[in-house]
C-alpha positions as CSV (number, residue, x, y, z in Angstrom):
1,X,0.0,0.0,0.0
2,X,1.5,3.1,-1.0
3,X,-1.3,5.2,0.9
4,X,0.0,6.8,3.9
5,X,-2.3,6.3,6.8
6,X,-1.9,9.5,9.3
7,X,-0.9,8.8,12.6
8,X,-3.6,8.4,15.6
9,X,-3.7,11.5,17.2
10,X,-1.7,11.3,20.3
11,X,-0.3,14.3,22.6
12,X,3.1,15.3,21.3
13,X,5.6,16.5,23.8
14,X,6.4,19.8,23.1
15,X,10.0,19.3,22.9
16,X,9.5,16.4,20.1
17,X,7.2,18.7,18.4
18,X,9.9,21.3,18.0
19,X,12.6,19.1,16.6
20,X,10.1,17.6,14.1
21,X,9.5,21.2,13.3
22,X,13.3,22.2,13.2
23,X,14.2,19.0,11.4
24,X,11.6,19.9,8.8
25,X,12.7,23.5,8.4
26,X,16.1,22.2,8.2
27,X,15.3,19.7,5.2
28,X,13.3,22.5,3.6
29,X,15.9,24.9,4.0
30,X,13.0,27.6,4.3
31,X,15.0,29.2,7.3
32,X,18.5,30.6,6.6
33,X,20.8,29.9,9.8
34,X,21.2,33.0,12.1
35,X,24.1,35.0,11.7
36,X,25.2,35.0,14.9
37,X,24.1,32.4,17.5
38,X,23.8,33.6,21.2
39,X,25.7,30.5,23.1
40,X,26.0,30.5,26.9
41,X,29.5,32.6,26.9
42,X,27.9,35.2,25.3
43,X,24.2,35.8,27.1
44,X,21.7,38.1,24.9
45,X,21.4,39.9,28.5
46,X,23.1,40.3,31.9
47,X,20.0,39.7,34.0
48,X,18.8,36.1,32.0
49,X,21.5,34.9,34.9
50,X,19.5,36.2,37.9
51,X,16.4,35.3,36.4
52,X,17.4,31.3,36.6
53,X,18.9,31.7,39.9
54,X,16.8,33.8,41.9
């Protein structure tokens, strides 16, 4: 059978959902790769560090 049969609907963890997404996007090539990518040396801002540790 060459008919694909959707999957029974089933709650997706969110995180699964977002690397189907990104894996998609990334086959696609629909989104072009930041030019810079924030990494944990260099936080977007001084505070995100307080935030997680109150």
């Amino acid at each position: 059978m060459s008919v694909e049969t959707p999957e029974p609907q089933q709650p997706v963890d969110p995180i699964v959902a977002y690397l189907r997404l990104l894996e998609k996007i990334t086959r696609e090539k629909i989104w072009p790769p930041p030019k810079k990518i924030p990494t944990e040396l260099e936080p977007e801002s001084e505070n995100s560090e307080d935030d997680e540790n109150p």
